[in-house]
N, C-alpha and C positions, 0 to 999 in steps of 0.2 A: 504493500500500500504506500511506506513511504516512496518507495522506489517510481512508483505509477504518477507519485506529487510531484515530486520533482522534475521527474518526465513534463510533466505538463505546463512547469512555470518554464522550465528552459524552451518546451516550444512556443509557451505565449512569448516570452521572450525573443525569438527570431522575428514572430511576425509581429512586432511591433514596431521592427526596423522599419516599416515603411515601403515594403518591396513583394513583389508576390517571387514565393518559393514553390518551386516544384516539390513534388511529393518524394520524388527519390534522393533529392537532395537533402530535403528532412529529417527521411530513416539515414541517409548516410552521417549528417551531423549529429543525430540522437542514436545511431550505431543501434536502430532498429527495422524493425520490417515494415513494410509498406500498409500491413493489414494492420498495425498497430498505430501507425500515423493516424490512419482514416477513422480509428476507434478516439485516438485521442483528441481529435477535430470534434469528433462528436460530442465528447466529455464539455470539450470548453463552450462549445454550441451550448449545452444544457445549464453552465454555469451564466448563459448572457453573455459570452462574445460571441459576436459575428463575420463569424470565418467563413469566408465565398469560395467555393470552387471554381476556378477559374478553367473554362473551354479550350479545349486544342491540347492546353499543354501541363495537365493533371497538376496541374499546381491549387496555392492556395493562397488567400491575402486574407488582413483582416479589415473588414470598414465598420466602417458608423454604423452604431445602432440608436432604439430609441433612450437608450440609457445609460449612464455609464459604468460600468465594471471597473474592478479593481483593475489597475495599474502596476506593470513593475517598472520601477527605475534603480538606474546602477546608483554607485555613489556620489558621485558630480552631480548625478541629474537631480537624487535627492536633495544636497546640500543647496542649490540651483532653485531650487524650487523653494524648497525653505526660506532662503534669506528672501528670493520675490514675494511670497506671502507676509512676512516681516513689512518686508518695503508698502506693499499694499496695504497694510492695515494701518501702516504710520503715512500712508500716502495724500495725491491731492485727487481723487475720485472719491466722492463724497457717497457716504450710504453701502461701501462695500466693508467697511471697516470691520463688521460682525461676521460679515461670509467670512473674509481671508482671518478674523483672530479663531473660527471654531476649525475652518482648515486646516490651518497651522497646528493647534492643539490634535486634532488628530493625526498629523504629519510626525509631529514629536516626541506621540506615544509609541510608534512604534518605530522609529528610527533605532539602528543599533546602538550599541554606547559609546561606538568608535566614531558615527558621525555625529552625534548626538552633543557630545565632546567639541568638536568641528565647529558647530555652531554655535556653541553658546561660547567660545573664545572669539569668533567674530564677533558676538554680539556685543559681547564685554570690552571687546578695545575698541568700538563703533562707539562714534562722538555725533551726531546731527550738530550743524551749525547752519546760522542763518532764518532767515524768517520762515513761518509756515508755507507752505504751498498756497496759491488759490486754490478751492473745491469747487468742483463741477458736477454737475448734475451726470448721474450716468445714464438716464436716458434721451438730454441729451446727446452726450458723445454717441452713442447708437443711433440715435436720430440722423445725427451729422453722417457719419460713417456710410448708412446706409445710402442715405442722398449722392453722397460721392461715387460708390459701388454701382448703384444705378442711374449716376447721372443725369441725374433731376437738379431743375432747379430748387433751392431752398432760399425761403425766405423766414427772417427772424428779427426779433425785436431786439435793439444792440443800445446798451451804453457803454458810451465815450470814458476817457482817463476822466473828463473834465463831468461825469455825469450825466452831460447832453442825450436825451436817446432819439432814437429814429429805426426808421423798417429799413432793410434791406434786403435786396432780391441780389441772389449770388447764382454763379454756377461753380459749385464748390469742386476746388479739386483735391485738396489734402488735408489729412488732418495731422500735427505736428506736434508730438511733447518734447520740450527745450526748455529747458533751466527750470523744472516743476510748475512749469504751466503748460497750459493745454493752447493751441491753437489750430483755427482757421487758415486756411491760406486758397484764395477763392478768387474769380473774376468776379467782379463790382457790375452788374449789368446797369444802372441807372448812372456811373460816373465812367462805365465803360475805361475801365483800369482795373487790376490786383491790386488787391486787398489784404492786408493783413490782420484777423478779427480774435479778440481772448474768447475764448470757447467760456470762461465764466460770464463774460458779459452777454450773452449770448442768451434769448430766448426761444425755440424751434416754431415755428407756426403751420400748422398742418392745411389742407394736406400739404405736400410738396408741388411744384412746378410741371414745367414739362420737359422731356427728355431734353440733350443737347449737345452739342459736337464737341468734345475736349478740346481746350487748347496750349497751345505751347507757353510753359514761362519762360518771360525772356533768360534767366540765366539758365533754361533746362533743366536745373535742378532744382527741388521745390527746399531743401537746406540752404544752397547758396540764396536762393530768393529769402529765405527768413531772413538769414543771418545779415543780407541787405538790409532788408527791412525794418528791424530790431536795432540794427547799431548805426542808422544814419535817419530812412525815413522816417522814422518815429519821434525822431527828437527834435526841438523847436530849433535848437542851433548844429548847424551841418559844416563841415570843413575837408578841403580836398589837401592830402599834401605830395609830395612827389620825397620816395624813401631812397635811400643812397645805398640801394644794397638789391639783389636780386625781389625773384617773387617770394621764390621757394625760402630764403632766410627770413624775409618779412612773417609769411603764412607760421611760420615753427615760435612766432613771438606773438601773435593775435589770437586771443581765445573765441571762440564761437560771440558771436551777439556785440563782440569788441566793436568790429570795423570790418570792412570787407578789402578785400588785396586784389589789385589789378597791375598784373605787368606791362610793362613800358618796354625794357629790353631785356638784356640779359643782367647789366648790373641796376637798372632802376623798376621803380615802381611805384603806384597810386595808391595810398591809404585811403578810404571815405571812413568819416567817423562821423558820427553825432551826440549831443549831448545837452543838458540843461542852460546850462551858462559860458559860458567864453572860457574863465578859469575850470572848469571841470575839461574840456576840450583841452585845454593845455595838458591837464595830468593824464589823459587818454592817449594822445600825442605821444611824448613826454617818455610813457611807460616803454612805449615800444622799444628803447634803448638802440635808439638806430639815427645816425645824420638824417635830415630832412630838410625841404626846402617847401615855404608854405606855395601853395599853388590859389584856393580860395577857400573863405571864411566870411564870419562876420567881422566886420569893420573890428570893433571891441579884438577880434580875437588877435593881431598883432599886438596893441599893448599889454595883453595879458601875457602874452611868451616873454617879451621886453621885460615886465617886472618881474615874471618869474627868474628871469636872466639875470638881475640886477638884485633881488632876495639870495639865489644864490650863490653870487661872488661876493656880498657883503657875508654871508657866512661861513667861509672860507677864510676871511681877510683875517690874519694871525693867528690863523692855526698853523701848527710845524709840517711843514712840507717832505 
C-alpha cells in the first residue's frame, strides 16, 4: 500500500510538469508496467485529478478540472509560494488578506521542518520599510484585466492626485504593479493620447464598451512607457539633460520611475526626469553621479544647480584636502 502511495504522488508529480507523457514513458520512469500506469490514472481520476488520455499517441496530461486537488511542490516551489502568500496578506490588494493568512497557515502546517526553518529565518531578518501600499479593490483589478483580455472599451470614474474627478473612456491595454501600486496604462479615447491611471483611483462602470483594434505604445514597451511616465510626465516640473557617458552606464545608475535614458551616441546620452520643484530636480540630477550638460528645464532650475554648486564648495572650504 505504501509502495502503490508513493507510486502515485511520483506520477502526479510528472504530470504536473506541464507536458503530456506517453504511457510507456511513464512505466519506464516508475520502472513499471503499462497495465499499472492505466490502473494508477484511474486511482488519481477517482481522487479528482483530471488526467486526459491523449489520441494517437497513448499518452496522458493533466488539465483543469472543476476543483482543485491537492498539489505537490518541491522545495523552492514550496518556500516560493510561502513567502508570496506572506507578501499577499501584508500586501496592496485589499480584501485578500484573510484568503492568503488561512492559506499560509495551512501551507505551514504541513511544510517539513527543514523548510519550515527556511522560512521563518527569512521572515525574521525581513524588515518592511517605507509607506503602506495603496489598496485596491480586487474586483476591480479583474474588472480591469478582463477588459484588456477582451479588448473592450472601459470606462470609469477617476480621481486626480489633486482630487478632481471625471469619467473616462479608455481602450485599456495593460495592467502594471510598480513600486506597490497598481496601474493602468491605457489609450485616453476622449484626449486621444496614453494614459497613465492608479488603478486605486479608479472606479469600473459597467457594462464595458465595444471591442477594438490594439494599438502600439510608442516606446513598444508598456514598462519603458511607465517608467516614462512616472518619472517625467507626471510631474509639474520636467528637465532634459545631455549625460557625458554612454546609454548602457547611464541605464546601471537610474532606478525604474527615476528618469528614462535615451542615447545620443556611443559616449553620450539624454536623461528626462521630473519632479516637484526645481531643487528636488537638482538632487535627481545630481544623484546620477555622472558629468552633465543641462539641455532644458524650468527657468528656476539653472539657479538651483548654481546654489547647489556654491553650498557645496562653501562646505569644503577648510576642510584638509
Amino acid at each position: 500500500m505504501l509502495e502503490t502511495s508513493a507510486r502515485l504522488l511520483k506520477l502526479l508529480a510528472l504530470l504536473q510538469t506541464h507536458r503530456e507523457w506517453a504511457g510507456a514513458e511513464l512505466a519506464e520512469r516508475l520502472d513499471v508496467t503499462g497495465r499499472t500506469i492505466r490502473r494508477d490514472v484511474e486511482r488519481l481520476r477517482d481522487l479528482g485529478y483530471p488526467v486526459h488520455a491523449t489520441r494517437g499517441t497513448a499518452g496522458y496530461r493533466l488539465g483543469a478540472g472543476a476543483a482543485l486537488p491537492p498539489l505537490l511542490l518541491d522545495d523552492e516551489e514550496a518556500v516560493a509560494v510561502t513567502v508570496s502568500l506572506r507578501s499577499a496578506a501584508d500586501g496592496s490588494v485589499g480584501g485578500i488578506e484573510e484568503s492568503a493568512l488561512r492559506a499560509l497557515s495551512k501551507l505551514e502546517q504541513v511544510l517539513p521542518p527543514r523548510l519550515r526553518h527556511r522560512v521563518a529565518t527569512l521572515r525574521a531578518a525581513t524588515v518592511r520599510v517605507g509607506a503602506p501600499a495603496a489598496r485596491v479593490d480586487p474586483d476591480t483589478l479583474m474588472a480591469i484585466a478582463e477588459a484588456c483580455q477582451r479588448r473592450e472599451q472601459l470606462r470609469f470614474d477617476y480621481s486626480s492626485h489633486g482630487g478632481a474627478g471625471s469619467i473616462r473612456k479608455t481602450e485599456p491595454h495593460s495592467l502594471v504593479h510598480f513600486s506597490r501600486r497598481w496601474y493602468l496604462v491605457a489609450w485616453d479615447v476622449d484626449r486621444g493620447d496614453w494614459r497613465t491611471f492608479r488603478v486605486d483611483r479608479m472606479t469600473p462602470r459597467v457594462p464595458t464598451g465595444p471591442r477594438f483594434t490594439p494599438r502600439e505604445l510608442p516606446e513598444g514597451d508598456v514598462a519603458a512607457h511607465l517608467s516614462r511616465g512616472l518619472s517625467q510626465r507626471a510631474w509639474p516640473r520636467q528637465a532634459t539633460v545631455l549625460l557625458h557617458a554612454s546609454a548602457e552606464t547611464a541605464t546601471a545608475r537610474v532606478w525604474p520611475g527615476m528618469g528614462v535614458v535615451e542615447a545620443v551616441d556611443d559616449t553620450t546620452c539624454h536623461l528626462h526626469v521630473g519632479a516637484e520643484t526645481p531643487e528636488a530636480l537638482v538632487w535627481v540630477i545630481t544623484s546620477v553621479d555622472l558629468d552633465f550638460t543641462l539641455i532644458s528645464g524650468p527657468p528656476e532650475l539653472a539657479s538651483a544647480l548654481e546654489a547647489q554648486s556654491i553650498r557645496c564648495r562653501r562646505a569644503v572650504e577648510g576642510f584638509p584636502r
